[in-house]
mmCIF file of the C-alpha atoms, coordinates in Angstrom:
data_MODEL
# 
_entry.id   MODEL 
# 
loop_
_atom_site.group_PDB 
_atom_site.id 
_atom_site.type_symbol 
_atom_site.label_atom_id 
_atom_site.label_alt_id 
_atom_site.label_comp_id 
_atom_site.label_asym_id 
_atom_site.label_entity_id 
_atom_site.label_seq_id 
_atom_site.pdbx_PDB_ins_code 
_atom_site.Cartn_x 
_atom_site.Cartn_y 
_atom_site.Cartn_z 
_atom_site.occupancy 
_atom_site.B_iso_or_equiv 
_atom_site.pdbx_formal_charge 
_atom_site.auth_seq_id 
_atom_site.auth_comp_id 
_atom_site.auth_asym_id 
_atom_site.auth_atom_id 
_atom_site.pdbx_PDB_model_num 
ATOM 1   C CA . UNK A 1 1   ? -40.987 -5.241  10.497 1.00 0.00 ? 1   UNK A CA 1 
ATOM 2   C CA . UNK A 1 2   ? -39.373 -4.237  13.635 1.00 0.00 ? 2   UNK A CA 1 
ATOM 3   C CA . UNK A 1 3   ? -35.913 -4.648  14.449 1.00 0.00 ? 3   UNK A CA 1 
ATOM 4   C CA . UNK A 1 4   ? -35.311 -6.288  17.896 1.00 0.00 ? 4   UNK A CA 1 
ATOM 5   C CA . UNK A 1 5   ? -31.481 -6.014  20.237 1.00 0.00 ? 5   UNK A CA 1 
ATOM 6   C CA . UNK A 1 6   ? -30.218 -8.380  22.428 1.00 0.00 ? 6   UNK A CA 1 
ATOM 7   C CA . UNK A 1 7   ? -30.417 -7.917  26.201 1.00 0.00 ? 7   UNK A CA 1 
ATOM 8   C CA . UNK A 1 8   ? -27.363 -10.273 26.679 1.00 0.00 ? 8   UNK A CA 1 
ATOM 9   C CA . UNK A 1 9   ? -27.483 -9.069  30.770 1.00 0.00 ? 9   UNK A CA 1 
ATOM 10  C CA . UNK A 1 10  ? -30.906 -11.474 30.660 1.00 0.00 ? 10  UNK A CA 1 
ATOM 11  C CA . UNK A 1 11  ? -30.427 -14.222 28.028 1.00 0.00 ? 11  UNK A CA 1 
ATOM 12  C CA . UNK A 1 12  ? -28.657 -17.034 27.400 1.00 0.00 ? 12  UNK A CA 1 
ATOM 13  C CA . UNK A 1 13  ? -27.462 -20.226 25.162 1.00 0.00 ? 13  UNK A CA 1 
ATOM 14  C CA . UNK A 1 14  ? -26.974 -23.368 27.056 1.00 0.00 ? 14  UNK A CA 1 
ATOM 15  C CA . UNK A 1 15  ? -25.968 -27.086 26.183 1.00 0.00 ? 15  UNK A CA 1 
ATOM 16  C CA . UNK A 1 16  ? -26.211 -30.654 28.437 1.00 0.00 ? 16  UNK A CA 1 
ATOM 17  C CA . UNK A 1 17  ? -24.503 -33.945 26.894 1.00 0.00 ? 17  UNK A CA 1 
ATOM 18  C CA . UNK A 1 18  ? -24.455 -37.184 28.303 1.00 0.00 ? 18  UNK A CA 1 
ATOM 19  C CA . UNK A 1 19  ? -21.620 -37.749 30.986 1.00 0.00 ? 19  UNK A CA 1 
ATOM 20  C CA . UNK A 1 20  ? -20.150 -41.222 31.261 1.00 0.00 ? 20  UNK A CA 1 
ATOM 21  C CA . UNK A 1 21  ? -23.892 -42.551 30.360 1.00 0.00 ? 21  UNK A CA 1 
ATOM 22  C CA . UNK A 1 22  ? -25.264 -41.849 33.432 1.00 0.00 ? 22  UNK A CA 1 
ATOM 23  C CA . UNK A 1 23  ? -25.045 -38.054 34.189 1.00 0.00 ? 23  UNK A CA 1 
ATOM 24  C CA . UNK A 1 24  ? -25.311 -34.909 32.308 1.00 0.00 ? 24  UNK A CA 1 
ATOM 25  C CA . UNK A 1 25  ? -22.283 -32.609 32.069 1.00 0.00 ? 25  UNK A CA 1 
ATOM 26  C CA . UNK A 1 26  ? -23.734 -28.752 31.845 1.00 0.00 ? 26  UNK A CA 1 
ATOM 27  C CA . UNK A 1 27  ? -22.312 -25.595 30.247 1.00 0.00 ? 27  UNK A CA 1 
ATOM 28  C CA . UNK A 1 28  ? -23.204 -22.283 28.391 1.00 0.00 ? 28  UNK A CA 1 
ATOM 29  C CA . UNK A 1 29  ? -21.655 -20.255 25.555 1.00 0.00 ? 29  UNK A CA 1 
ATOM 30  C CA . UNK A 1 30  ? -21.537 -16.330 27.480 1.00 0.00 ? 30  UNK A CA 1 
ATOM 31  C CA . UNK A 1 31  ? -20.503 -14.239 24.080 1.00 0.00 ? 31  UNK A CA 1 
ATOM 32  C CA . UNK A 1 32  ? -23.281 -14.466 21.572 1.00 0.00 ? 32  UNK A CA 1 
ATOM 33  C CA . UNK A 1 33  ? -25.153 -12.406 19.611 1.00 0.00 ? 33  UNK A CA 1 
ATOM 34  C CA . UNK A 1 34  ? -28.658 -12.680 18.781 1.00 0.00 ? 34  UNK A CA 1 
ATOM 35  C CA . UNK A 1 35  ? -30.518 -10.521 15.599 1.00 0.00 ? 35  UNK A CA 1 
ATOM 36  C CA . UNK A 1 36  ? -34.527 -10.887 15.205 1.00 0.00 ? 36  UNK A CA 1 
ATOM 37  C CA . UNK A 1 37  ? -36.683 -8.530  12.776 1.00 0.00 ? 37  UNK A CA 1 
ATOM 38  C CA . UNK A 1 38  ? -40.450 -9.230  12.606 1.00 0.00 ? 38  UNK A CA 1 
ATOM 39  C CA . UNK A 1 39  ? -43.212 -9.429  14.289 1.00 0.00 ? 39  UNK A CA 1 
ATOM 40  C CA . UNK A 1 40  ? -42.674 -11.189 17.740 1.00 0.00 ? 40  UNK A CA 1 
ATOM 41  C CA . UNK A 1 41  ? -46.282 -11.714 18.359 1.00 0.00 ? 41  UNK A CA 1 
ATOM 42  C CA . UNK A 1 42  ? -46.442 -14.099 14.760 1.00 0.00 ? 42  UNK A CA 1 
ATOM 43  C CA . UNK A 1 43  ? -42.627 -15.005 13.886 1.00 0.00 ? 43  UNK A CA 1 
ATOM 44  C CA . UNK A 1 44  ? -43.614 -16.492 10.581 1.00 0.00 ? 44  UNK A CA 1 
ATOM 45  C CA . UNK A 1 45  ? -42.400 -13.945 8.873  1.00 0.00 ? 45  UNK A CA 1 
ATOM 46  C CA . UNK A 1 46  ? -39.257 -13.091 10.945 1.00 0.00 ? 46  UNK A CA 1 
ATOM 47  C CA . UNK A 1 47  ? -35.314 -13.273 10.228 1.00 0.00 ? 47  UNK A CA 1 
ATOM 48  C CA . UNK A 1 48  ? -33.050 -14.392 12.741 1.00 0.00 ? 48  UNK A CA 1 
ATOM 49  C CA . UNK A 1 49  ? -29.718 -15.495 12.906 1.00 0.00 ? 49  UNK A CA 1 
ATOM 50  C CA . UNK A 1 50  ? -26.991 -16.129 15.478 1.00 0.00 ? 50  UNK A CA 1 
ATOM 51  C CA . UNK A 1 51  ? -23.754 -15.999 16.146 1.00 0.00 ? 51  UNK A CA 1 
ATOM 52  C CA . UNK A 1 52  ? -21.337 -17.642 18.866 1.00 0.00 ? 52  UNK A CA 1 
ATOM 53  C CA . UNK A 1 53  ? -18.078 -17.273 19.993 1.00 0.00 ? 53  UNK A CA 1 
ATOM 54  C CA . UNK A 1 54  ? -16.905 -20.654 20.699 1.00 0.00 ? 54  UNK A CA 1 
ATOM 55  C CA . UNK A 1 55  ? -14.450 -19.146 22.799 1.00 0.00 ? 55  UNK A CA 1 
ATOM 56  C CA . UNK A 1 56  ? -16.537 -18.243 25.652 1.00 0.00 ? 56  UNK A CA 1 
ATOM 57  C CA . UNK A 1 57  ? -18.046 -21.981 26.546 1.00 0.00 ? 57  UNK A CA 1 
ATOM 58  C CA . UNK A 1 58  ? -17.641 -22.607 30.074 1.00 0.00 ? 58  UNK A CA 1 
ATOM 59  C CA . UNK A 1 59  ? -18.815 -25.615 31.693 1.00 0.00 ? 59  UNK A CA 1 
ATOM 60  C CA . UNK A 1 60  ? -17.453 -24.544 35.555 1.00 0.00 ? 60  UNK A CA 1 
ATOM 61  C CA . UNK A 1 61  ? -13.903 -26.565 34.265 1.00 0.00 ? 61  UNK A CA 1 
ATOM 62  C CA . UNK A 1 62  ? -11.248 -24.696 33.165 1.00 0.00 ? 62  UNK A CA 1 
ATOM 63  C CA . UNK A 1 63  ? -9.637  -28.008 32.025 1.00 0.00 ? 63  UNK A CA 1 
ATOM 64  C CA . UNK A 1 64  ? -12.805 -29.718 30.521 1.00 0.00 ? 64  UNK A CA 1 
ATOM 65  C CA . UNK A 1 65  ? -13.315 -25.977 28.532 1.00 0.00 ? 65  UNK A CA 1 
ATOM 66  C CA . UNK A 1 66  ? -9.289  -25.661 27.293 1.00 0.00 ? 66  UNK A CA 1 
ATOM 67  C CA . UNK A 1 67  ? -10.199 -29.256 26.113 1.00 0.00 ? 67  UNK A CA 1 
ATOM 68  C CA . UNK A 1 68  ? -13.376 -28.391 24.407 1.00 0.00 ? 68  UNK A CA 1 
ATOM 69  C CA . UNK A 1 69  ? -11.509 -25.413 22.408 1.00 0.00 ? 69  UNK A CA 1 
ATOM 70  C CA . UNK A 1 70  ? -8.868  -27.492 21.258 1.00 0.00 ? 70  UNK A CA 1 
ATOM 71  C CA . UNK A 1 71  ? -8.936  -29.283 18.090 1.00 0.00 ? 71  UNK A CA 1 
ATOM 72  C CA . UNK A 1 72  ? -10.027 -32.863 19.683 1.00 0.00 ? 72  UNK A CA 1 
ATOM 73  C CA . UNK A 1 73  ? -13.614 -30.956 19.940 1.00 0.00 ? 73  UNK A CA 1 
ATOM 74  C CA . UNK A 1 74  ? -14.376 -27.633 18.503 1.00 0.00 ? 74  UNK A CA 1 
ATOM 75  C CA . UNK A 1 75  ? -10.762 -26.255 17.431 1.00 0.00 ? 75  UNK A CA 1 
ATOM 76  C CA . UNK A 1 76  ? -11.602 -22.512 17.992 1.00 0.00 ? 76  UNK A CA 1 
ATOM 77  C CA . UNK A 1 77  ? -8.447  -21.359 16.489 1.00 0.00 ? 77  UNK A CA 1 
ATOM 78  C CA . UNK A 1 78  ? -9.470  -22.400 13.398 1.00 0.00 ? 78  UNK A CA 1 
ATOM 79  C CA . UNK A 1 79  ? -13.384 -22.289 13.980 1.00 0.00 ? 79  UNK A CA 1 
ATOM 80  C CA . UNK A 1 80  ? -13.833 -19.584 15.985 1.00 0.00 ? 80  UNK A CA 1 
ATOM 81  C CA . UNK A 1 81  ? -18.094 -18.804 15.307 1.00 0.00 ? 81  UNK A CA 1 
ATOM 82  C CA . UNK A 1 82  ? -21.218 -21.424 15.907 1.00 0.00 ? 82  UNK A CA 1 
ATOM 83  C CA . UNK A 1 83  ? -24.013 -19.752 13.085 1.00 0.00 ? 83  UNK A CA 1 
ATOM 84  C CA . UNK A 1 84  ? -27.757 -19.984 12.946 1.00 0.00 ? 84  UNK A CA 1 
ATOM 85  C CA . UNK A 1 85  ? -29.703 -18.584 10.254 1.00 0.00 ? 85  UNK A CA 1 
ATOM 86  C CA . UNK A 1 86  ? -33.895 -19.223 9.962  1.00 0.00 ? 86  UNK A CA 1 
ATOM 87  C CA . UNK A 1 87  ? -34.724 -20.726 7.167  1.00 0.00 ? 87  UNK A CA 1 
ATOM 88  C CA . UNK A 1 88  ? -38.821 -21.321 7.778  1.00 0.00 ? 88  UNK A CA 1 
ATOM 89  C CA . UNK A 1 89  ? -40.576 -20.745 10.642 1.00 0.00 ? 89  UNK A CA 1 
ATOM 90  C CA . UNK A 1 90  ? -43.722 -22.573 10.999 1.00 0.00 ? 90  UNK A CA 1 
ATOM 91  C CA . UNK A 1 91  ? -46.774 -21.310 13.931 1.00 0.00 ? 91  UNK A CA 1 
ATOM 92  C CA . UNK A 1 92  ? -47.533 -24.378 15.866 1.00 0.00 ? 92  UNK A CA 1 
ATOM 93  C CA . UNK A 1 93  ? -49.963 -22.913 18.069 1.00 0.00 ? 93  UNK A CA 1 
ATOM 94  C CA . UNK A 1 94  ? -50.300 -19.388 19.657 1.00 0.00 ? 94  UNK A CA 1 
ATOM 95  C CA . UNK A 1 95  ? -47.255 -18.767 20.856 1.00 0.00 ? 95  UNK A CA 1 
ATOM 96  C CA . UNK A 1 96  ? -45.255 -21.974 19.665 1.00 0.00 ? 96  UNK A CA 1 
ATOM 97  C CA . UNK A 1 97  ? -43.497 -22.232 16.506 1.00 0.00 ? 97  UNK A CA 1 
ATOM 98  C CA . UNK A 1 98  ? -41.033 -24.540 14.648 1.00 0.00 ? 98  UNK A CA 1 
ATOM 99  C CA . UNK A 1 99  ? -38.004 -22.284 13.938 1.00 0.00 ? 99  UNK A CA 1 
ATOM 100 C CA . UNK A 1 100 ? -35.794 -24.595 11.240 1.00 0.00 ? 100 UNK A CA 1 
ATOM 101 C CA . UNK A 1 101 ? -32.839 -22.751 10.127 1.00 0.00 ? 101 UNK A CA 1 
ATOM 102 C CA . UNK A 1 102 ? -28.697 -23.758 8.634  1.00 0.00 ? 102 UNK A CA 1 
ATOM 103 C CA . UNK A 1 103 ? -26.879 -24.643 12.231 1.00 0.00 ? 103 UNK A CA 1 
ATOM 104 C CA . UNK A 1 104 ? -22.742 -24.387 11.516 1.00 0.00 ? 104 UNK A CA 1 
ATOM 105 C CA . UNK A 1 105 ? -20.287 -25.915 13.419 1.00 0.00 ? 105 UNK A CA 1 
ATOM 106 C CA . UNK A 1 106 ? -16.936 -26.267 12.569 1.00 0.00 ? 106 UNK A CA 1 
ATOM 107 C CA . UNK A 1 107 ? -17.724 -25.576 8.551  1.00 0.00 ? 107 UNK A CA 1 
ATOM 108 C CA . UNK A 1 108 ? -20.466 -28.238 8.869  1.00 0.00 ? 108 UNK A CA 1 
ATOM 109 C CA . UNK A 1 109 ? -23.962 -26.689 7.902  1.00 0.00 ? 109 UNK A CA 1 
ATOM 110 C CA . UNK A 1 110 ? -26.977 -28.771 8.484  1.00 0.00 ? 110 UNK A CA 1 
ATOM 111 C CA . UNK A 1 111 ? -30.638 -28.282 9.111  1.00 0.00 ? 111 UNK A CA 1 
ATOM 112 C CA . UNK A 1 112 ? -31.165 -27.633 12.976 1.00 0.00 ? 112 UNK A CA 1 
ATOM 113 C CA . UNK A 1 113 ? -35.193 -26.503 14.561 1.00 0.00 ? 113 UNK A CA 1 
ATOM 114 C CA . UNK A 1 114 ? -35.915 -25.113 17.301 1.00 0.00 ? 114 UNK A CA 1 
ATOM 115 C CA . UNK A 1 115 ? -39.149 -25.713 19.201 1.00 0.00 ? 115 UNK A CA 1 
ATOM 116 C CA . UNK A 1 116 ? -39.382 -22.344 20.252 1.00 0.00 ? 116 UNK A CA 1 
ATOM 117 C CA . UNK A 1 117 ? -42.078 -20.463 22.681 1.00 0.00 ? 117 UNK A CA 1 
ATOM 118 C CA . UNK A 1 118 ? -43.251 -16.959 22.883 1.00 0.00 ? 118 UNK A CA 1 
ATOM 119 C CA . UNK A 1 119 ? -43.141 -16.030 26.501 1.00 0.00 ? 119 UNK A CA 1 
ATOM 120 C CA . UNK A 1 120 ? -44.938 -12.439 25.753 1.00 0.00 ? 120 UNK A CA 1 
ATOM 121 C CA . UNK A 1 121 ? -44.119 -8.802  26.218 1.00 0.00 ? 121 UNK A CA 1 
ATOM 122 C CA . UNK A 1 122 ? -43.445 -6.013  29.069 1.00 0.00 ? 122 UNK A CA 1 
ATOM 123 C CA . UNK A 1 123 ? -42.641 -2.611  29.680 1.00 0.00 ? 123 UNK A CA 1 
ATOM 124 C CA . UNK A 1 124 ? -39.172 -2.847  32.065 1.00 0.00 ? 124 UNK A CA 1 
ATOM 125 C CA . UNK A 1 125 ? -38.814 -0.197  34.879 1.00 0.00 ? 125 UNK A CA 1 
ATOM 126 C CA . UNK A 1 126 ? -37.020 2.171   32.406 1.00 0.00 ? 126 UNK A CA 1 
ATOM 127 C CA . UNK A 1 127 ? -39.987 2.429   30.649 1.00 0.00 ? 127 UNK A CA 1 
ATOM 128 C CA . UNK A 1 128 ? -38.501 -0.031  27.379 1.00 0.00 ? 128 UNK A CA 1 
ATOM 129 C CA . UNK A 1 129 ? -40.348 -2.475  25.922 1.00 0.00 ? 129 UNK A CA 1 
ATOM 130 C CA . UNK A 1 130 ? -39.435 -6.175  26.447 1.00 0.00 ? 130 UNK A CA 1 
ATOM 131 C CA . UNK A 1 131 ? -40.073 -9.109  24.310 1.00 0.00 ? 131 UNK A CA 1 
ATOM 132 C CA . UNK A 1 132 ? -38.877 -12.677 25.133 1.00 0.00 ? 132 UNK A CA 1 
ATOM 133 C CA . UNK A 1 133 ? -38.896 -15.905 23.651 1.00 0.00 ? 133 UNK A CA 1 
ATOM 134 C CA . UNK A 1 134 ? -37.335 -19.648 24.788 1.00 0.00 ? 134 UNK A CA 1 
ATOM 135 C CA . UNK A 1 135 ? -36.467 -22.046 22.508 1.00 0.00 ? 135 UNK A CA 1 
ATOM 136 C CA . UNK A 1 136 ? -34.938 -25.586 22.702 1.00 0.00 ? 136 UNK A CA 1 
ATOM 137 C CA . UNK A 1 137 ? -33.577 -27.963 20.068 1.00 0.00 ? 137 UNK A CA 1 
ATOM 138 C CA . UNK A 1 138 ? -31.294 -31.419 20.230 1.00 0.00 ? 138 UNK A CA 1 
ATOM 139 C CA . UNK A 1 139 ? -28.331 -32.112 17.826 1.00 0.00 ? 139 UNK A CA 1 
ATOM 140 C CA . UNK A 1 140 ? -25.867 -35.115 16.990 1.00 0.00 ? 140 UNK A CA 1 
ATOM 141 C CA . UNK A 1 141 ? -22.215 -34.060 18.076 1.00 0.00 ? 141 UNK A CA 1 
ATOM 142 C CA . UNK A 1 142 ? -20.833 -36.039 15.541 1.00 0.00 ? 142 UNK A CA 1 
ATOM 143 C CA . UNK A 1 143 ? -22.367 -34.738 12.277 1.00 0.00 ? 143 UNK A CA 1 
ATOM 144 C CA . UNK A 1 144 ? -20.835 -31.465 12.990 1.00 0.00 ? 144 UNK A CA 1 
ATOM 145 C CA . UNK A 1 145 ? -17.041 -33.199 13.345 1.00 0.00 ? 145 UNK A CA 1 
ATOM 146 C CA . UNK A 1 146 ? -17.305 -32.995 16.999 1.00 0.00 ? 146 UNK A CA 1 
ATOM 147 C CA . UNK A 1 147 ? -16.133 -36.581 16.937 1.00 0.00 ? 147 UNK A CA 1 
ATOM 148 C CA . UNK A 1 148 ? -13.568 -36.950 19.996 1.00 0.00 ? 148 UNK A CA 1 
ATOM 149 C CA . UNK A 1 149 ? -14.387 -39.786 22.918 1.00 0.00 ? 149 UNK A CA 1 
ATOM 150 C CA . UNK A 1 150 ? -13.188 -42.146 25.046 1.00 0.00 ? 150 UNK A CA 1 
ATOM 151 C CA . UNK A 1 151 ? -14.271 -45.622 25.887 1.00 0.00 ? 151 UNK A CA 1 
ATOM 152 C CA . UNK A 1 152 ? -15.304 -46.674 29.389 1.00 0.00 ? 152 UNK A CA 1 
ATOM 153 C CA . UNK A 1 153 ? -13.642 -49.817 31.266 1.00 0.00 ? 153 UNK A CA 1 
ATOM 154 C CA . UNK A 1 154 ? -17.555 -50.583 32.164 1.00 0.00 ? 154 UNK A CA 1 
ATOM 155 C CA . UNK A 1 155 ? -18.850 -50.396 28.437 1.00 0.00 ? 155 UNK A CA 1 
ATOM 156 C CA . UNK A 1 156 ? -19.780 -47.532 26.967 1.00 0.00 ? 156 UNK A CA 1 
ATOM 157 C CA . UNK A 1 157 ? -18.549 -43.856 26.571 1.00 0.00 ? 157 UNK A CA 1 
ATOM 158 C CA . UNK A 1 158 ? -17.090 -40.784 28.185 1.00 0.00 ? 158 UNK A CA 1 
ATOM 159 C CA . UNK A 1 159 ? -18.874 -38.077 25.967 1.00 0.00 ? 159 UNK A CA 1 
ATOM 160 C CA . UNK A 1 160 ? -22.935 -38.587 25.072 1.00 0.00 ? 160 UNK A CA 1 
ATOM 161 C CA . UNK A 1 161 ? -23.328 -37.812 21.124 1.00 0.00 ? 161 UNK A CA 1 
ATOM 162 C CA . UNK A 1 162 ? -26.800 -36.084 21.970 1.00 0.00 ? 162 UNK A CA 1 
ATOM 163 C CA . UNK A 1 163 ? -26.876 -32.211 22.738 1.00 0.00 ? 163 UNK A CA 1 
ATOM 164 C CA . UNK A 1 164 ? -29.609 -30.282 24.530 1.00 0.00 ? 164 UNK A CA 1 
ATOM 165 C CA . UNK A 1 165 ? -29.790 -26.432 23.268 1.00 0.00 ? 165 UNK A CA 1 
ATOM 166 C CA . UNK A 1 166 ? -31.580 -24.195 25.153 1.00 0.00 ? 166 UNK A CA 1 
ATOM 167 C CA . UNK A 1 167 ? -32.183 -20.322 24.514 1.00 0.00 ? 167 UNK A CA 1 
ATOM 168 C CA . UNK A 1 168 ? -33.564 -17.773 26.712 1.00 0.00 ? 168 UNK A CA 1 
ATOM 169 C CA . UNK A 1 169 ? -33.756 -14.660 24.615 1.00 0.00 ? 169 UNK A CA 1 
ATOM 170 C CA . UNK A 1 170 ? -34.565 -11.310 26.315 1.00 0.00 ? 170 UNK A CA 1 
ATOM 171 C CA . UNK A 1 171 ? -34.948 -8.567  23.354 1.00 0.00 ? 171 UNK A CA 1 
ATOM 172 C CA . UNK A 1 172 ? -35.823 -4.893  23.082 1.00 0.00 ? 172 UNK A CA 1 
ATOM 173 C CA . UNK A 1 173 ? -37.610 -2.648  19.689 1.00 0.00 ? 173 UNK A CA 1 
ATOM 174 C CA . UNK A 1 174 ? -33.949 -1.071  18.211 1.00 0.00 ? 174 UNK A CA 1 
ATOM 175 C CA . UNK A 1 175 ? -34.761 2.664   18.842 1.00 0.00 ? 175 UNK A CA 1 
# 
């Protein structure tokens, strides 16, 4: 099994929720680290994990981010790490797999996949090998205690409970 690093210049771990009920409000976690040992071209056998510092979200609003560190959303003080940890990874097709693994948020574990793809392999002008991989999943809010909303004078709600992940994942062979 081969141990793979992060290339955090070329990857990244982005979320879009639900804004108002009619938009979608964007943002990305920037400090995160990724670990994968296996065999990239057949993940079945992998491990992978990751971890997040809650810290660095930043939706492009300095006041919308203070408010998503403080304790009405994911109190960083007191949680200061998102986790992921593989469980089972199932092929789907060449290339494709369904990566299930323990998502925690806030002390809440639960059973997250990933619908991930394998985008293949290069040799970057430094002569290192390059792997990469994108991978996408969708989680309830409010099963992790992210709870916090507001109701709308029109009906509905400020804050979507539905999150889009996304993952871009650049990685290089450990030397």
């Amino acid at each position: 099994m081969t141990k793979f690093n992060l290339d955090a210049a070329h990857s990244t771990i982005d979320f879009s929720v639900k804004h108002m009920m009619v938009s979608k409000v964007k943002g990305a976690f920037t400090d995160f680290t990724a670990d994968l040992e296996g065999n990239t071209e057949d993940l079945t056998g992998a491990t992978i994990s990751f971890d997040i510092d809650v810290k660095s979200i930043n939706s492009n609003n300095v006041d919308r981010d203070n408010h998503l560190r403080s304790g009405d959303f994911f109190d960083t003080e007191t949680y200061p790490s998102i986790k992921f940890v593989a469980t089972d990874i199932k092929k789907k097709d060449d290339g494709e797999y369904d990566v299930t693994g323990d998502l925690t948020i806030k002390d809440v574990t639960k059973p997250v996949t990933f619908d991930v793809e394998y985008g293949g392999k290069g040799t970057n002008p430094w002569g290192q090998e390059v792997v990469a991989f994108s991978a996408e999943s969708k989680v309830n809010r409010k099963e992790f205690g992210l709870t916090w909303n507001q109701a709308l004078e029109t009906g509905g709600v400020l804050v979507g409970e539905d999150i889009k992940i996304t993952v871009e994942l650049e990685l290089n062979p450990a030397q």
